[in-house]
C-alpha positions as CSV (number, residue, x, y, z in Angstrom):
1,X,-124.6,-39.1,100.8
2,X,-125.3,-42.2,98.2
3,X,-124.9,-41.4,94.6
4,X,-128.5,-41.6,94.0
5,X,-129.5,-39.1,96.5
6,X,-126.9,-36.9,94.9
7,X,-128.4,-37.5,91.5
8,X,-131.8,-36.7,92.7
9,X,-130.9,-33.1,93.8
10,X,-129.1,-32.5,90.8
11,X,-132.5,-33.5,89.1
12,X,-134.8,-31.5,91.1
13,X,-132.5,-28.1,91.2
14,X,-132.2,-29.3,86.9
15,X,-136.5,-29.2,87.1
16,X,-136.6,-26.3,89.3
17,X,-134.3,-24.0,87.1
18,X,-135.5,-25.4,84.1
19,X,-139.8,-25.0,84.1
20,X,-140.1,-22.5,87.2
21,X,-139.3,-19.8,84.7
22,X,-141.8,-21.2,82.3
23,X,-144.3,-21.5,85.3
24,X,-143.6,-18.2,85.7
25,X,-144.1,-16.6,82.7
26,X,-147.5,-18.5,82.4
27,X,-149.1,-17.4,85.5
28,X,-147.1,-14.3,85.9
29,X,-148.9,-13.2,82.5
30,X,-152.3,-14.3,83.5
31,X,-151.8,-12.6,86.9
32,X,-150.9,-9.3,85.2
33,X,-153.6,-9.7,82.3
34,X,-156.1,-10.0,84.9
35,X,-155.0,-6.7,87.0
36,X,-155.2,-5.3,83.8
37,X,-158.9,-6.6,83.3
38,X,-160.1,-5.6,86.7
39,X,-158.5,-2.3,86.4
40,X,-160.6,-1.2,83.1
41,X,-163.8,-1.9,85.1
42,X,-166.1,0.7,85.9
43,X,-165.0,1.1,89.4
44,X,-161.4,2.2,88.3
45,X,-162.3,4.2,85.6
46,X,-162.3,7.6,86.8
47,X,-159.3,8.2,87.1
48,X,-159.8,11.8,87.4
49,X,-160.2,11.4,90.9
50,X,-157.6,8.1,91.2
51,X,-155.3,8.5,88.9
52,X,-152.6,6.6,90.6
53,X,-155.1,4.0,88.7
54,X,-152.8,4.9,85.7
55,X,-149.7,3.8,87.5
56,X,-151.0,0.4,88.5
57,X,-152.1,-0.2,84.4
58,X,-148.4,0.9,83.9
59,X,-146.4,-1.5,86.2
60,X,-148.7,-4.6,85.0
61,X,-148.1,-4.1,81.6
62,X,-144.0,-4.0,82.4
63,X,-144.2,-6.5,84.7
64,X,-145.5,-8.6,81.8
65,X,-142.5,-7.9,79.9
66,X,-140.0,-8.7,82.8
67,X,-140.9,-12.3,82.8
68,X,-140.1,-12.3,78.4
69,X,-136.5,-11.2,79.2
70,X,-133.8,-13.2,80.8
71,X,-136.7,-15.6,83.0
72,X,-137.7,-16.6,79.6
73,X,-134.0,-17.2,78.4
74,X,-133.5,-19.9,81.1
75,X,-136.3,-22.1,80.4
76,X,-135.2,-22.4,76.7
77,X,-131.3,-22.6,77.4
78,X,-132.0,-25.6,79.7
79,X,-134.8,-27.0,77.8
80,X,-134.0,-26.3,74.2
81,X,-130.4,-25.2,74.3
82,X,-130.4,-22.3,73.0
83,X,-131.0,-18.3,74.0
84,X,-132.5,-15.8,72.3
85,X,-129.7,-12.8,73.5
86,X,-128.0,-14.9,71.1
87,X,-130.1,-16.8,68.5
88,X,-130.5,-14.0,66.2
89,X,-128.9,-10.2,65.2
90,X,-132.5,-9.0,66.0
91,X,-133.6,-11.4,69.0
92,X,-130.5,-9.8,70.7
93,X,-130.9,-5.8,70.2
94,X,-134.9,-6.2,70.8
95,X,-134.4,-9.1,73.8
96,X,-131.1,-7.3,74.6
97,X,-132.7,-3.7,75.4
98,X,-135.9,-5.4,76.7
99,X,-133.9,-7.3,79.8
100,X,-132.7,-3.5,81.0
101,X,-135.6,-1.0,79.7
102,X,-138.5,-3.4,81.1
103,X,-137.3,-3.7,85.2
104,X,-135.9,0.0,84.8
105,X,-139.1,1.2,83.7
106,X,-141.4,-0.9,86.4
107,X,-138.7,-0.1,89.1
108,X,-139.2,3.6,88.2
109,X,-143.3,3.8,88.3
110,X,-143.1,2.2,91.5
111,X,-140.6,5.0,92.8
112,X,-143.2,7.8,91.0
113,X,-146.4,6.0,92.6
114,X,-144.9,6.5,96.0
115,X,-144.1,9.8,94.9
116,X,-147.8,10.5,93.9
117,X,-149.2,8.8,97.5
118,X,-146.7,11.0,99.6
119,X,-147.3,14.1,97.6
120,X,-151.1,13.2,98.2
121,X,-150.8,12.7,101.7
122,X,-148.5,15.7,102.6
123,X,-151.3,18.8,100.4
124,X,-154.5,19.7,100.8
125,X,-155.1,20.3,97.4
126,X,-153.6,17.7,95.0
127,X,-150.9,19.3,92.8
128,X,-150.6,19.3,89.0
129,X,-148.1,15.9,89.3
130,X,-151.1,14.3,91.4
131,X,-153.4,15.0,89.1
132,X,-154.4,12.6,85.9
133,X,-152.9,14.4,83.1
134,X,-149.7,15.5,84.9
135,X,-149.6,11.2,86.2
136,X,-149.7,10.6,82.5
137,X,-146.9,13.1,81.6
138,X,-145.1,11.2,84.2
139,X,-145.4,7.9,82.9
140,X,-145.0,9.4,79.3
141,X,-141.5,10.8,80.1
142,X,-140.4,7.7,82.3
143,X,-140.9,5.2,79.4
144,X,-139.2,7.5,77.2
145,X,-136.7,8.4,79.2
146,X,-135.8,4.9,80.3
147,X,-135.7,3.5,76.2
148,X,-133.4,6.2,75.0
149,X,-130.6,5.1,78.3
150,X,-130.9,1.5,76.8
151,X,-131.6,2.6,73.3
152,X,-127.6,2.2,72.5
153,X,-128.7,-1.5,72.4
154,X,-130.5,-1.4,68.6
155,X,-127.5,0.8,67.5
156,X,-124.1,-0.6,68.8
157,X,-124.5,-4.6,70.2
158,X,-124.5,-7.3,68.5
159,X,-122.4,-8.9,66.2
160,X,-120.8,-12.1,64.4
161,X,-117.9,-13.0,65.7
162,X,-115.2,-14.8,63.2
163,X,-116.8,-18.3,64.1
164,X,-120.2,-16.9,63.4
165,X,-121.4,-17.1,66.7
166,X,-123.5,-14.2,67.8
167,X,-121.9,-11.9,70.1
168,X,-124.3,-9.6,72.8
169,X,-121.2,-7.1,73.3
170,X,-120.7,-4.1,71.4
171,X,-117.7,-3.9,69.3
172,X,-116.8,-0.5,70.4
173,X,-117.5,-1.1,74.1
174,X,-118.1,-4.5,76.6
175,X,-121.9,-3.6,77.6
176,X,-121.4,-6.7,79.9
177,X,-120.8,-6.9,82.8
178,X,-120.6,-2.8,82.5
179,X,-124.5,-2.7,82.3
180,X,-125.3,-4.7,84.8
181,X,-123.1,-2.6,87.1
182,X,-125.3,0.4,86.0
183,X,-128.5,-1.4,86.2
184,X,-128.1,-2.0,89.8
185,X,-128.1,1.3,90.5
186,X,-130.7,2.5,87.8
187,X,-133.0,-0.8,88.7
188,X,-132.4,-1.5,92.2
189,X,-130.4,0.6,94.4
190,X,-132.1,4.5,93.6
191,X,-135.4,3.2,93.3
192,X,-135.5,1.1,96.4
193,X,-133.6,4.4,98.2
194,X,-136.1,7.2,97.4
195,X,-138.8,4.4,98.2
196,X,-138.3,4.1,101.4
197,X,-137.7,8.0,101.2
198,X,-141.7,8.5,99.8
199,X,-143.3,5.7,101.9
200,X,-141.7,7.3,105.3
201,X,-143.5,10.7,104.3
202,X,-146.3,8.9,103.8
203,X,-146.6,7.0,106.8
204,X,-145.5,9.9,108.8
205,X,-148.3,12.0,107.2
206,X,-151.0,9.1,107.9
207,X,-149.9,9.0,111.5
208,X,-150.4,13.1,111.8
209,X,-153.6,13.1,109.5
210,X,-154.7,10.0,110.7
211,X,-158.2,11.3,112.0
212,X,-159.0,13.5,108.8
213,X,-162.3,12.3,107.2
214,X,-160.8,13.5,103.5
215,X,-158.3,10.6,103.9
216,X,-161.0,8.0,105.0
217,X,-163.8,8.9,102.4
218,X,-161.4,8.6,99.4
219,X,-163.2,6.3,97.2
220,X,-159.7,4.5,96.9
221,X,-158.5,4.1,99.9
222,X,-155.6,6.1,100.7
223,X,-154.3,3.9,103.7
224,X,-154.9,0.7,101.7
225,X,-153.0,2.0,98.7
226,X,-150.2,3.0,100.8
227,X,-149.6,-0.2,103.2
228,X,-149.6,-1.9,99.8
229,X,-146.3,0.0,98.8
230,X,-144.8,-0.5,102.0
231,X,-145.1,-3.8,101.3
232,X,-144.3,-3.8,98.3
233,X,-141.0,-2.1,98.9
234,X,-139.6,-4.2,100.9
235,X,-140.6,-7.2,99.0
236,X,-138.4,-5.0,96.2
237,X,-135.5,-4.9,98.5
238,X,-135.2,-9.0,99.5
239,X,-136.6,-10.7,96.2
240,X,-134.4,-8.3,93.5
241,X,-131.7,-7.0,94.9
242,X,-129.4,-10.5,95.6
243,X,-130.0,-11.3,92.1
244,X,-129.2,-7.9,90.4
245,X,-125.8,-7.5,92.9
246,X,-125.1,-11.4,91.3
247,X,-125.0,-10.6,88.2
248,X,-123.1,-6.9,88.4
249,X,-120.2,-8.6,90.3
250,X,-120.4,-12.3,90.3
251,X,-121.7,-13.4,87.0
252,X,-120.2,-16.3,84.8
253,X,-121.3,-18.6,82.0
254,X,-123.0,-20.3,81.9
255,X,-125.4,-19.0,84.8
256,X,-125.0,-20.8,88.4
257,X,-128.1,-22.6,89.5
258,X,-127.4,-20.1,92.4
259,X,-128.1,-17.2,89.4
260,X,-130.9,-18.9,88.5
261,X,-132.6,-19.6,91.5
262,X,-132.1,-16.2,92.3
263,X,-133.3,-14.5,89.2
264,X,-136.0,-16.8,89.3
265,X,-137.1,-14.8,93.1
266,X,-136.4,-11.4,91.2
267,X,-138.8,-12.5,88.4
268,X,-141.6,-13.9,91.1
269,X,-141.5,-10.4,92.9
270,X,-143.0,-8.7,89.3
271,X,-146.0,-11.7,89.4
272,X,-147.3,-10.2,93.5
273,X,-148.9,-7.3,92.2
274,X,-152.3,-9.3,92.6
275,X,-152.0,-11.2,95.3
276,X,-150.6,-8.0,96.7
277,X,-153.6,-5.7,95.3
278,X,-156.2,-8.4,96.6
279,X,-155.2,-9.4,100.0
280,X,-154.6,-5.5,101.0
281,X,-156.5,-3.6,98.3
282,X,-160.4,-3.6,99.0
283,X,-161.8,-2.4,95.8
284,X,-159.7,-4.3,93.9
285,X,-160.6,-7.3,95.7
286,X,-164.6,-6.6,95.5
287,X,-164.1,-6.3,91.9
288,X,-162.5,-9.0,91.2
289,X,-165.2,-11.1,93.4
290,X,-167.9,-9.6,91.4
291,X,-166.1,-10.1,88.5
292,X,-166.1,-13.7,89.1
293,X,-169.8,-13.9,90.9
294,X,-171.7,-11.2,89.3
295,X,-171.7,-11.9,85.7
296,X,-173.9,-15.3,86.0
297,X,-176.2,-13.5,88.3
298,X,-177.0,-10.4,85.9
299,X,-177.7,-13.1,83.4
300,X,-180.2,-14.8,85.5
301,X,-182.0,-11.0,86.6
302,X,-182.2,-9.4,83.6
303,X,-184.2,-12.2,81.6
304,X,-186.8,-12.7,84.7
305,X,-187.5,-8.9,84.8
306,X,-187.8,-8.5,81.3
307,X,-190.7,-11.3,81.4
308,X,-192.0,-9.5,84.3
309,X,-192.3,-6.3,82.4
310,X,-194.1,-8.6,79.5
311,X,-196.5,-10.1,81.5
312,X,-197.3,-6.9,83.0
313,X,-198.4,-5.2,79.3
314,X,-201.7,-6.3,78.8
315,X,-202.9,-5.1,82.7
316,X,-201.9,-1.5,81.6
317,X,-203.8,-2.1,78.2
């Protein structure tokens, strides 16, 4: 291999590392926004009777705050040298606690919404954890549950070292690579275990139930909600795992372009929610369509029937 060719990888895996992650963050927020967006519209807003709608909202709004964590820290390491785990005392608690509290707490609504679909598919009667206010005291104690195990981040890391470079450690403890051990089983391992767990009971129960009109006339479609997760699961298993197991037992520092092209797949798996939701999802994706279509055309309709409505006036006078 010539020396150029050589120097033109090492260019293109320098690009890749370097603006991927800022490609991601860009689209992977706009992607997430607009779940968001679609899933305020008045076809989701019962969520009485769908309240695994609440778990969706959930899981978008995290999976915005994956991509600000360590994605974000590899764009501006190889673009503008430096990181923010280590820029400032603050940047590093706040940035620090995000990188573990933000996948934990997406990895673990995705467990509970698979919770929620088999519990749904395996009663009658939907039980108090099924239902809208028990979903919400479910996501309630999640997020709080996950930010006090990473809340030793504002109290204990960070400091100056002698040189007056900022140090992510604690000085009473080496957080890493000890919490990167922990997060693969809090992030990956448990999650992705009683996944498959939840989706089996459901897919077992759709097989059994499969000819039960309750399941069919659900105005969110229990089958479409629940392929979606199986997907989605084992999407969870080949796009985050090989990155999370990297950095428990292999990290170094700098990050390997291996580390990096491999975070950079953990971070794309939190940016398929919509394509997911769209291609396999029908309501979201006829919402989104009218979303896109519909607007124009109300504006169009309701001008010409008001003038309709005028002209007809003076008849009736």
């Amino acid at each position: 291999m010539s020396n150029n060719t050589i120097t033109n990888v090492k260019s293109t895996k320098h690009f890749v590392t370097t603006y991927y992650p800022l490609v991601l963050v860009i689209n992977g927020t706009l992607l997430n926004v607009l779940i968001l967006i679609i899933l305020y519209r008045s076809t989701f807003r019962n969520t009485k009777k769908q309240p695994i709608i609440h778990y969706m909202r959930a899981i978008a709004i995290f999976d915005i705050f994956m991509l600000y964590r360590w994605n974000l820290d590899h764009y501006l390491s190889c673009k503008h040298g430096f990181r923010l785990l280590t820029y400032s005392i603050a940047t590093c608690k706040i940035f620090g606690f995000l990188n573990y509290f933000a996948g934990q707490s997406s990895a673990w609504l995705r467990v509970f919404m698979c919770f929620d679909r088999y519990v749904s598919a395996s009663h009658l009667c939907r039980p108090w954890c099924s239902r809208e206010k028990g979903v919400l005291i479910i996501i309630s104690c999640i997020i709080i549950l996950v930010a006090l195990f990473n809340f030793h981040f504002f109290i204990f890391a960070c400091f100056y070292r002698l040189n007056g470079i900022i140090d992510p450690n604690a000085q009473l403890y080496q957080i890493y690579p000890l919490w990167d051990n922990i997060n693969l089983g809090v992030y990956n391992c448990i999650p992705f275990i009683l996944m498959v767990i939840f989706n089996s009971g459901v897919i077992y129960y759709l097989i059994k139930r499969r000819r039960v009109r309750m399941i069919q006339q659900s105005q969110i479609q229990h089958r479409a909600i629940s392929i979606t997760l199986v997907i989605t699961t084992f999407l969870f298993l080949i796009m985050t795992i090989p990155a999370t197991i990297v950095a428990a037992f292999f990290a170094t520092t700098p990050p390997t372009n291996l580390a990096k092209i491999l975070d950079s797949i953990l971070y794309t798996y939190h940016i398929t929610s919509f394509p997911l939701y769209f291609i396999t999802f029908k309501e979201f994706r006829w919402e989104f369509i009218k979303m896109i279509t519909c607007k124009n055309n109300n504006r169009r309709i309701v001008p010409a029937q008001v003038a309709i409505a005028i002209a007809r006036i003076p008849n009736q006078l």
